[in-house]
TORKOL-4160 file (C-alpha; in steps of 0.2 Angstrom, whole numbers, padded with zeros to 4 digits, m for minus):
275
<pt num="1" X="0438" Y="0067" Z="0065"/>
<pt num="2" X="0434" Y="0084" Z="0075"/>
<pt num="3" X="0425" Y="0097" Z="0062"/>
<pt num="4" X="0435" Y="0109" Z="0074"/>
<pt num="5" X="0451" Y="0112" Z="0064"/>
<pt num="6" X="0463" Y="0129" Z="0059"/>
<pt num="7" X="0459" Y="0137" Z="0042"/>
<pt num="8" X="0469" Y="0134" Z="0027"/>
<pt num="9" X="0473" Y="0155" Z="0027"/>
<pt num="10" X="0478" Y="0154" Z="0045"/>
<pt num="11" X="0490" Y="0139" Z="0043"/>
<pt num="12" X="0499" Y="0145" Z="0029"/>
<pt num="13" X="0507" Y="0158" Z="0043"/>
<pt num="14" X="0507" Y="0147" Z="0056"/>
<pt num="15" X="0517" Y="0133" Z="0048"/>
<pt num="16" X="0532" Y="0144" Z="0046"/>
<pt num="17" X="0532" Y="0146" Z="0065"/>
<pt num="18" X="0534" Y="0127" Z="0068"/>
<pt num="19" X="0549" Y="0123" Z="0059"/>
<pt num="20" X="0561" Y="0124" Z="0074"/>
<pt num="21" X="0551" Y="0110" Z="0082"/>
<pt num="22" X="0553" Y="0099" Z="0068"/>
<pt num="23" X="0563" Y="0084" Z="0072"/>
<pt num="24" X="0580" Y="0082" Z="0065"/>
<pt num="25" X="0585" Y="0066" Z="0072"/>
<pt num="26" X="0580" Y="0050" Z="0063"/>
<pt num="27" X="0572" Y="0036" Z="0074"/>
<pt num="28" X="0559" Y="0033" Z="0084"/>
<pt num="29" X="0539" Y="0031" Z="0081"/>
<pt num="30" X="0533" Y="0044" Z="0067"/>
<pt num="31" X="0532" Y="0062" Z="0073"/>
<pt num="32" X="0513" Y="0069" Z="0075"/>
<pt num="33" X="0509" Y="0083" Z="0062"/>
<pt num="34" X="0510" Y="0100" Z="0069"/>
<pt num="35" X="0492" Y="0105" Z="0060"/>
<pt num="36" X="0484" Y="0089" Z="0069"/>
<pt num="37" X="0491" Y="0095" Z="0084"/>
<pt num="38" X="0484" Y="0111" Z="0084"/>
<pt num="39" X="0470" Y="0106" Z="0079"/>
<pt num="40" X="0469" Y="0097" Z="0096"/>
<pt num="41" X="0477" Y="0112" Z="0106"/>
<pt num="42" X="0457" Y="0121" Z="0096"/>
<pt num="43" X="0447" Y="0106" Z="0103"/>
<pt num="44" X="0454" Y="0107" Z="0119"/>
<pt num="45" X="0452" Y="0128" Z="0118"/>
<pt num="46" X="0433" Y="0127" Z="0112"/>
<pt num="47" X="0427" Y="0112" Z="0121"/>
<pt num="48" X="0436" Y="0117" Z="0138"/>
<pt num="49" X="0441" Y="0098" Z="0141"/>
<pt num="50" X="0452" Y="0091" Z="0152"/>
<pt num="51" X="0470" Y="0084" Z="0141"/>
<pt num="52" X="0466" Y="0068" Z="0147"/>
<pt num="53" X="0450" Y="0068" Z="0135"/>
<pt num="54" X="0457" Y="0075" Z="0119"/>
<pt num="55" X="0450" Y="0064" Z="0107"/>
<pt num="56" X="0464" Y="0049" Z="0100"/>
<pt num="57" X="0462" Y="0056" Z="0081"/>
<pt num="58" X="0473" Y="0071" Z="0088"/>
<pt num="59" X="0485" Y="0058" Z="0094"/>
<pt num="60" X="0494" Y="0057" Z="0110"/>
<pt num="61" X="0488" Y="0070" Z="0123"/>
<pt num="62" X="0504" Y="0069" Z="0132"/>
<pt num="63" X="0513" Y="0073" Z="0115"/>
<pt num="64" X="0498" Y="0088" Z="0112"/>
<pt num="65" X="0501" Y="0096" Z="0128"/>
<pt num="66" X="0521" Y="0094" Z="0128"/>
<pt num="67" X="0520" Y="0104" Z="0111"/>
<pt num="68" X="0508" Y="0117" Z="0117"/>
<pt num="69" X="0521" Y="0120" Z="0131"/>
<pt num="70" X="0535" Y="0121" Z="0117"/>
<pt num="71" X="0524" Y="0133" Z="0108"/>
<pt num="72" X="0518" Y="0144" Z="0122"/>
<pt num="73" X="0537" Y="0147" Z="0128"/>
<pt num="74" X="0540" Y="0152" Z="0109"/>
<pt num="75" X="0528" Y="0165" Z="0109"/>
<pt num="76" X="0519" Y="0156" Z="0094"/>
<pt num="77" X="0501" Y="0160" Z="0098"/>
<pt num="78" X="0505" Y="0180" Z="0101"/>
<pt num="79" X="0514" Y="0178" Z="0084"/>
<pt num="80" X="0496" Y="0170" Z="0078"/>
<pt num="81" X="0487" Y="0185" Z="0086"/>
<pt num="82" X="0498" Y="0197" Z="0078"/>
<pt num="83" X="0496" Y="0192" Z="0061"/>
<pt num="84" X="0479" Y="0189" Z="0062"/>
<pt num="85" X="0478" Y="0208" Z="0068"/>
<pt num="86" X="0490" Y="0214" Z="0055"/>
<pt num="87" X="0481" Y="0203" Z="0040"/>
<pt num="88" X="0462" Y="0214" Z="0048"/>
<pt num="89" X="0472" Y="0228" Z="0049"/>
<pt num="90" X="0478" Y="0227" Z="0029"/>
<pt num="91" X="0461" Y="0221" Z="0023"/>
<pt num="92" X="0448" Y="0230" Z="0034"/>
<pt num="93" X="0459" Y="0240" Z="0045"/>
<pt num="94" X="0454" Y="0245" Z="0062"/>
<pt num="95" X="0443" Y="0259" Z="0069"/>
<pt num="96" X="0454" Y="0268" Z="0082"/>
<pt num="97" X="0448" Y="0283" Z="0085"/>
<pt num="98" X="0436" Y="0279" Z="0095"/>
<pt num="99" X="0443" Y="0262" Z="0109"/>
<pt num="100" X="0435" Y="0254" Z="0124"/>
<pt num="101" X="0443" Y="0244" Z="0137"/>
<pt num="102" X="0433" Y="0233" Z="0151"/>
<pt num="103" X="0439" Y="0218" Z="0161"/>
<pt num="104" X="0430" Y="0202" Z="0166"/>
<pt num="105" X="0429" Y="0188" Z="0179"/>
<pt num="106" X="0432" Y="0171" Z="0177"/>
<pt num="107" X="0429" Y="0157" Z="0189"/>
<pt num="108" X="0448" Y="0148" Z="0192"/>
<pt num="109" X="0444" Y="0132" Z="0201"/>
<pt num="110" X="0462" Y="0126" Z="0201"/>
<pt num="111" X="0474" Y="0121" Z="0213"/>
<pt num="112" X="0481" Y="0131" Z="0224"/>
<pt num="113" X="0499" Y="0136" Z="0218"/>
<pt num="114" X="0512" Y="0145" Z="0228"/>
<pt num="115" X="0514" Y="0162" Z="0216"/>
<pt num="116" X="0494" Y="0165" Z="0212"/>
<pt num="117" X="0498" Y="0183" Z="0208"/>
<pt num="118" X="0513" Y="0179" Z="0194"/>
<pt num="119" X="0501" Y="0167" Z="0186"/>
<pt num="120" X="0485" Y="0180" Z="0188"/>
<pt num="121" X="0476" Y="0171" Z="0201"/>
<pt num="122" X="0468" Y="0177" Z="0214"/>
<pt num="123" X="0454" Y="0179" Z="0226"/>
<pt num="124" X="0437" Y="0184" Z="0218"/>
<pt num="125" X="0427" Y="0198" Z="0230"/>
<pt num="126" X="0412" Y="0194" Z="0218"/>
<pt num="127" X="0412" Y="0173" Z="0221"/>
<pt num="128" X="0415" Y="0171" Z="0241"/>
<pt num="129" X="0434" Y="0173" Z="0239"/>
<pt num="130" X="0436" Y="0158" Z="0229"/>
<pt num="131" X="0452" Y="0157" Z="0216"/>
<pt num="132" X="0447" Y="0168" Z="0200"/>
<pt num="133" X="0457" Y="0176" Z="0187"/>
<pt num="134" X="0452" Y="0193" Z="0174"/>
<pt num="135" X="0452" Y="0196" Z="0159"/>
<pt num="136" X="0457" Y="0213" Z="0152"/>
<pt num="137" X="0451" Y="0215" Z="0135"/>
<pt num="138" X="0454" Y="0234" Z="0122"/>
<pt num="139" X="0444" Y="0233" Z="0109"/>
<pt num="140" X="0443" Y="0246" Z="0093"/>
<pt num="141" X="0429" Y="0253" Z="0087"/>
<pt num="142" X="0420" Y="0240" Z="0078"/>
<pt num="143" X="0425" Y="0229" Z="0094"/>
<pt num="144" X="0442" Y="0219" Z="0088"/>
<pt num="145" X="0452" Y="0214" Z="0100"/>
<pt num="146" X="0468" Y="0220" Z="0099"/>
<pt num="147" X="0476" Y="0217" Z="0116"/>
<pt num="148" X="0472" Y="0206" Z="0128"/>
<pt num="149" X="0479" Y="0205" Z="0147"/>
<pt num="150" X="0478" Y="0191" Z="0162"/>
<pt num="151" X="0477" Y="0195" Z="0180"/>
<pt num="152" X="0470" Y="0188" Z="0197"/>
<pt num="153" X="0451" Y="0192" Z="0202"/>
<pt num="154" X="0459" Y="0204" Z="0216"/>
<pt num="155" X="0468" Y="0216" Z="0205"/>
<pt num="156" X="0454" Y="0231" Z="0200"/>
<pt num="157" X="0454" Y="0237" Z="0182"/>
<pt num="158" X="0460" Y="0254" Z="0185"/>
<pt num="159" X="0476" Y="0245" Z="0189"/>
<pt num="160" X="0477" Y="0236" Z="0171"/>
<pt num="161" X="0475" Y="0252" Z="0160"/>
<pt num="162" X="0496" Y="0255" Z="0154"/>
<pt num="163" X="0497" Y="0235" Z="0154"/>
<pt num="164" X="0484" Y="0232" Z="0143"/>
<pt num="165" X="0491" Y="0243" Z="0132"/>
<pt num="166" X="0506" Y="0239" Z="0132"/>
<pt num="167" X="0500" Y="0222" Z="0126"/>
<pt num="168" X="0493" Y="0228" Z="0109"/>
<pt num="169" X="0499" Y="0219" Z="0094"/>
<pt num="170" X="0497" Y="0233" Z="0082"/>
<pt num="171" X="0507" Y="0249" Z="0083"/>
<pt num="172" X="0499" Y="0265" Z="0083"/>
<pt num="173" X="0495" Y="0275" Z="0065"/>
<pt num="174" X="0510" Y="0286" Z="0059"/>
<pt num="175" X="0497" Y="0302" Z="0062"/>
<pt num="176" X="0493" Y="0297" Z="0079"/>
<pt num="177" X="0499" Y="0313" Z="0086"/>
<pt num="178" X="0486" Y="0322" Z="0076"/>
<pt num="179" X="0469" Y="0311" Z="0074"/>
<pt num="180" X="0462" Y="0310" Z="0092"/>
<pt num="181" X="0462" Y="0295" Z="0100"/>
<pt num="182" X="0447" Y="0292" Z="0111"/>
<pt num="183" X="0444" Y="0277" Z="0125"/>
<pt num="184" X="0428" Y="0275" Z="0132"/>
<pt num="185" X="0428" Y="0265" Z="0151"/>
<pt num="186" X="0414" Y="0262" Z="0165"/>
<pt num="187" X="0414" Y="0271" Z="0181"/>
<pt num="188" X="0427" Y="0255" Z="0188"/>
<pt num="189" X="0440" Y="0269" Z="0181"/>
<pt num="190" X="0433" Y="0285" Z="0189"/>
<pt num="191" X="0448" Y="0289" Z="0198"/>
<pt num="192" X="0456" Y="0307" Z="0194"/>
<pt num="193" X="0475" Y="0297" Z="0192"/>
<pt num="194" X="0466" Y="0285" Z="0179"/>
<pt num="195" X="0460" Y="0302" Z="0169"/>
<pt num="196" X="0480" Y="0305" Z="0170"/>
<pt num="197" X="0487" Y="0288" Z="0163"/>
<pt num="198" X="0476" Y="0288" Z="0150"/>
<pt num="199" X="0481" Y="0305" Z="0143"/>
<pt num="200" X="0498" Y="0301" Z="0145"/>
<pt num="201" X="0495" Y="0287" Z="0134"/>
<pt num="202" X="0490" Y="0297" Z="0120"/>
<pt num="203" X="0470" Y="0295" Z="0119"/>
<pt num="204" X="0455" Y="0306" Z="0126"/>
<pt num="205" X="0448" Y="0299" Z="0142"/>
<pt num="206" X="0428" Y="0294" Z="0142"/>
<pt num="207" X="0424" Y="0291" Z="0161"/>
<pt num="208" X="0406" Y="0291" Z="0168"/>
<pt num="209" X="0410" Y="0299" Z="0185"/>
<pt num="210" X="0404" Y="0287" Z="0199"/>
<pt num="211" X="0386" Y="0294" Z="0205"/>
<pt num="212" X="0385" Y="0304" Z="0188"/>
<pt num="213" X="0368" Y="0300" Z="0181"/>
<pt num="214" X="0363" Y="0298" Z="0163"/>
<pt num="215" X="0359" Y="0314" Z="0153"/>
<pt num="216" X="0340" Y="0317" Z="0147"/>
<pt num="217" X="0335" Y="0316" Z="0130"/>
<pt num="218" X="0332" Y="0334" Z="0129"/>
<pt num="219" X="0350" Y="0338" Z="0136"/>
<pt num="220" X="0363" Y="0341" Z="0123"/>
<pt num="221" X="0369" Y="0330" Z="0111"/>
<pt num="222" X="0383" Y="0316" Z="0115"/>
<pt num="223" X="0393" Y="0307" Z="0106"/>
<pt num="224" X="0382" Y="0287" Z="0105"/>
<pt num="225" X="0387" Y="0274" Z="0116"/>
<pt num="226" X="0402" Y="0265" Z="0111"/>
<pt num="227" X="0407" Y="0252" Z="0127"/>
<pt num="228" X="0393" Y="0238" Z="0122"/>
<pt num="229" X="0407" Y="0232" Z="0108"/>
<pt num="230" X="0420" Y="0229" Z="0121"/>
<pt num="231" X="0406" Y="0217" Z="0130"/>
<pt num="232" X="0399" Y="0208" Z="0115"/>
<pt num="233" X="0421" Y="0204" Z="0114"/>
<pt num="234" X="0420" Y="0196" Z="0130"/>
<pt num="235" X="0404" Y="0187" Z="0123"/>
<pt num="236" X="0415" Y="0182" Z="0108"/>
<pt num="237" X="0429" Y="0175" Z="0119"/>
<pt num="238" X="0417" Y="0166" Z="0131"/>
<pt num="239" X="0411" Y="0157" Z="0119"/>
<pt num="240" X="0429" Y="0146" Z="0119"/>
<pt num="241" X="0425" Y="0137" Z="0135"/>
<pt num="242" X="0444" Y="0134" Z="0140"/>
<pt num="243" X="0441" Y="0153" Z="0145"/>
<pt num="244" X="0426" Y="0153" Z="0150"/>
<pt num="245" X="0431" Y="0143" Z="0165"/>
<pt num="246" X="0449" Y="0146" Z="0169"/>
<pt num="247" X="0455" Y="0127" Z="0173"/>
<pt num="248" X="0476" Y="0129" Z="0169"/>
<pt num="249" X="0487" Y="0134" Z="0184"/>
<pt num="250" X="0499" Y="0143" Z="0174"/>
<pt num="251" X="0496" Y="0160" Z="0169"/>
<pt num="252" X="0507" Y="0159" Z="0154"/>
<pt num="253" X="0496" Y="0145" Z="0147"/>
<pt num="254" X="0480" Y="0153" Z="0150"/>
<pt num="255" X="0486" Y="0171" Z="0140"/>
<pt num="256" X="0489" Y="0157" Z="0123"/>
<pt num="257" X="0472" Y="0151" Z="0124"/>
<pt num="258" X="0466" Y="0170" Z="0126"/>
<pt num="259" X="0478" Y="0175" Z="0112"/>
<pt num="260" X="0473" Y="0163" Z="0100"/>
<pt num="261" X="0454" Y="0165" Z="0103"/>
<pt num="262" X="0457" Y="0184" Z="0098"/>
<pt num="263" X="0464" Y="0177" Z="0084"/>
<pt num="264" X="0451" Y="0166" Z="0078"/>
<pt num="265" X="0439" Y="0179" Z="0081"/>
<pt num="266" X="0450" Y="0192" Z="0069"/>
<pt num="267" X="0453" Y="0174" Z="0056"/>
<pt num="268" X="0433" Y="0175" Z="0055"/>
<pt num="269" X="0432" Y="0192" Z="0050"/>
<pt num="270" X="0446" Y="0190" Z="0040"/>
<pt num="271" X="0435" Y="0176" Z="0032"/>
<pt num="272" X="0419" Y="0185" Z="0031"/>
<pt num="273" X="0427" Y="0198" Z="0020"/>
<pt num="274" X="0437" Y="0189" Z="0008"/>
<pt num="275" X="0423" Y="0175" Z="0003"/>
């Protein structure tokens, strides 16, 4: 058996998500477990193998992958990301004041499908136009994910700042209006209607200007650098291999794996602080 399985903490909330599925007709040869199924749904997310290869002590891969289908239609992994986020949220809580936001290539090498840009494929500037997806990742202070968004290679960041956000699976703090909110970006956003969309959000915009250089030790004091959390996320989130390398067609399928990686990473905290 796989060492890779889903902590008891995290099942506990999950479980209740899976009744639905449950069969209710008698007959037939005996259902798999749902936890030995998503145990299988983790392998195949951390090892980045193919279906065909998921180890027979998970059981029938065709059964596996027709429930993580089911799942991904039912929202069930957002719902894992968003307790996971709310359960941080109630026992360490997240550092919002101070938000980065970054996006990152992944190599797609899938077939070619008819709708590339509803399932966030498209062509990679960066790879000799080869299939490529992006991952848009916002991050809090102490660099948690919080929302996660999936687009083609082709579509620039500065096009994914309100989606991203609108992706968050925690709501803002009662005081929001009053405690500043501030989001730190790279010079990829350095474009004036950016700067606008950002304030309309509700935060404090923190764009190096493209061509601005770095200021000298003897200028002024700033405020520290804060964007390196957003990239030791991505790190984090790499380190699944499923997302490393982006080998489902479907967009939908893809944004489950992403959603449950963030909320493994946030489980692992959550485990940290309570041992």
């Amino acid at each position: 058996m796989s060492c890779l399985e889903i902590s008891d903490r995290l099942w506990e909330h999950v479980e209740p998500l899976l009744e639905p599925f449950k069969r209710r007709r008698p007959g037939g040869s005996k259902p798999l477990e749902f936890r030995t199924v998503m145990n299988g749904i983790l392998y195949v997310l951390k090892t980045g193998c193919q279906w065909d290869c998921l180890p027979a002590c998970y059981g029938s891969k065709s059964a596996v992958h027709e429930h993580f289908q089911r799942w991904v239609a039912a929202g069930v992994f957002k719902e894992m990301f968003r307790w996971s986020a709310a359960e941080y949220e109630e026992l360490e809580g997240f550092d919002l004041a101070w938000q980065s936001m970054d996006g990152s290539l992944v190599q797609a090498p899938v077939r070619q499908t008819r709708c590339q840009k509803d399932e966030g494929l498209g062509r990679n500037p960066t790879d000799r136009g080869r299939s490529g997806g992006k991952i848009h990742l916002q991050v809090d202070g102490k660099g948690m994910p919080f929302a996660v968004a999936q687009a083609g290679a082709n579509v620039h960041d500065s096009r994914l700042v309100t989606v991203t956000v609108e992706a968050a699976v925690i709501e803002a703090p009662a005081d929001a209006g009053q405690s500043p909110r501030h989001l730190c970006l790279d010079k990829g956003y350095g474009y004036e209607r950016v700067e606008r969309e950002v304030a309309g959000l509700g935060y404090t915009p923190h764009i190096r200007k493209i061509g601005e250089e770095k200021r000298s030790c003897d200028s002024e004091p700033t405020h520290p650098a804060r964007r390196w959390v957003v990239e030791r996320a991505f790190a984090w989130l790499k380190g699944f291999r499923a997302i490393r390398t982006r080998y489902t067609c479907r967009g939908a399928n893809y944004l489950a794996f992403l959603q449950l990686a963030c909320a493994l990473i946030l489980g692992r905290r959550i485990e940290a602080k309570t041992v």
